[in-house]
N, C-alpha and C positions, 0 to 999 in steps of 0.2 A: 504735428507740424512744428516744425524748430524753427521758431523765430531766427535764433542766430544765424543760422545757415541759409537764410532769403527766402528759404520754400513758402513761406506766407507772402511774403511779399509777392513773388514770382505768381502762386497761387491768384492774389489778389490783382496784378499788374494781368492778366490773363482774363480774368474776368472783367474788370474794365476795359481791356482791347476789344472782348463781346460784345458789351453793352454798345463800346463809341459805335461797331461796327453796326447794330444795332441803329443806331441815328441816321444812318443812308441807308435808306433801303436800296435797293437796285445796285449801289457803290462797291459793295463788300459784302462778303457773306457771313454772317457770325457761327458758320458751325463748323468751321475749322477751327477758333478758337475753342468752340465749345468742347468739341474734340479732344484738343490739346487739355484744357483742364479735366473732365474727366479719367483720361491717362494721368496725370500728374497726382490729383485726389485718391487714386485707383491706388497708384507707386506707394504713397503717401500712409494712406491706409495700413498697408503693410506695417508699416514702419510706425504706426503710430501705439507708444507705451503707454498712454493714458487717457483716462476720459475725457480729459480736455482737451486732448491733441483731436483722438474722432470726435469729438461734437463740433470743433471748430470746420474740420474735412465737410460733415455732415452740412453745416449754415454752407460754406461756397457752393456744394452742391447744391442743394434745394436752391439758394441764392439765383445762382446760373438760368433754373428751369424753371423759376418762376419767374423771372426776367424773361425769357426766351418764350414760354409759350404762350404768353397773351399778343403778343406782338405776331405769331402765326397765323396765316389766314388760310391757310392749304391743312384741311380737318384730317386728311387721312398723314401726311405729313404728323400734325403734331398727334396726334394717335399714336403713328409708331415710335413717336421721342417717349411718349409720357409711360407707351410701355417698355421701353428701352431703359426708362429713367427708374421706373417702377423694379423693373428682375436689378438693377444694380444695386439700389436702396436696400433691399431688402438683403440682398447678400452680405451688404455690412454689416446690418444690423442682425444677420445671424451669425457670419464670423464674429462679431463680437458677444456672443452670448455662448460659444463654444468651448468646452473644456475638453480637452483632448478630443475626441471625436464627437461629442455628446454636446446638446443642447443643453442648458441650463436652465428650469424651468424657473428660478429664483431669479437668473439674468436676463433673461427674457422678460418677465414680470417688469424689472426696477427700468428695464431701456426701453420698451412699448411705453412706459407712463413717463419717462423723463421727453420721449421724442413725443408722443402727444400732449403733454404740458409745454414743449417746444412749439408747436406749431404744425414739425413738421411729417406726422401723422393724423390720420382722423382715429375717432375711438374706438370706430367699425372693421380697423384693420385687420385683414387675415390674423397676421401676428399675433396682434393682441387678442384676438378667438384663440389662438392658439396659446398663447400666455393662459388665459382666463381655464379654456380647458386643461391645462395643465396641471394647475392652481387645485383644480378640482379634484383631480385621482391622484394618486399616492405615487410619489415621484422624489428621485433622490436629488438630497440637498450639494448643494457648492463643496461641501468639504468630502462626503461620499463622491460625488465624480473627481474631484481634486483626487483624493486616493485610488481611485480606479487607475485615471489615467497616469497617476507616478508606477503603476503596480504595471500598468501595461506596457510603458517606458521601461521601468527597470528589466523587465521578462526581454523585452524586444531588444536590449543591450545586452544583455547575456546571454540569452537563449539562444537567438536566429538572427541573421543579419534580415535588413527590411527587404520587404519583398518590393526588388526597382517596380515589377512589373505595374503590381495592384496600386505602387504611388504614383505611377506615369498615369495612369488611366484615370484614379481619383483627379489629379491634376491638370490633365486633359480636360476632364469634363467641368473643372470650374473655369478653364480658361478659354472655353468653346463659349460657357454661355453668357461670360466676359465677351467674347469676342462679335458674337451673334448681336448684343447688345451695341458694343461701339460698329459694327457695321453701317449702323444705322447714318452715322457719321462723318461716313468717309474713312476709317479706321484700316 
């Protein structure tokens, strides 16, 4: 998130339009805001170069949906948010643990404990089973996958041009289950 460029702001201006809408019930709906930030967190993410930029993306979100669902009184309704809210979370926090195509089990490890010292993980999370098992069997470290994927990159520049096909279909399928997610929304 680049302060300079308003995206916080706008981020933050976005989630208070939630919350005000939030204060009239019957008035206004808040999940077309919530909508719009999610897409924007989403946008954002991409683009964020540093640990601070996602963990900042990280608090608006959780912020939003822990705002949003005590205030739900329709059980199947906030069901479907919090598993909506649940596959999105979780794709951050694996894209960010990815080294070329490859989990990082050392990344994985340091962002399970940074988001559960945050708040906004429990200690029972999948992930972090998945972190802890990780931890456990022999598994290569940040600078082994760093090389891999420079060694895979380089091959894939010289070698063969990319295969459009196999990256449309990878790509489809992160953006299906993005999408299946914000349906939930109105998206």
């Amino acid at each position: 998130m680049d302060n300079h460029s308003g995206e916080g702001n706008r981020l933050v201006s976005l989630l208070d339009e939630m919350i005000a809408s939030m204060e009239h019930p019957g008035e206004t709906n808040p999940f077309p805001k919530l909508s719009q930030l999610i897409q924007e967190v989403s946008s954002l993410w991409e683009k964020a170069d540093t640990e601070e930029k996602r963990v900042n993306l990280l608090n608006i979100f959780d912020l939003a949906h822990r705002t949003l669902l005590p205030a739900l009184e329709d059980s199947d309704l906030k069901k479907r948010i919090e598993e909506a809210q649940s596959k999105i979370y979780n794709s951050f926090i694996v894209s960010e643990c990815l080294i070329g195509e490859n989990v990082s089990v050392d990344r994985l490890d340091r962002v399970t404990r940074r988001e559960i010292a945050a708040g906004r993980m429990t200690k029972d999370h999948s992930l972090r089973d998945t972190a802890d098992q990780g931890l456990a069997a022999p598994y290569l470290s940040e600078e082994e996958l760093l090389e891999m994927a420079a060694v895979k990159s380089n091959a894939a520049t010289t070698i063969k041009t990319p295969n459009l096909v196999e990256t449309t279909l990878e790509a489809t399928s992160f953006v299906k289950t993005i999408r299946s997610a914000f349906r939930l929304f109105g998206i």
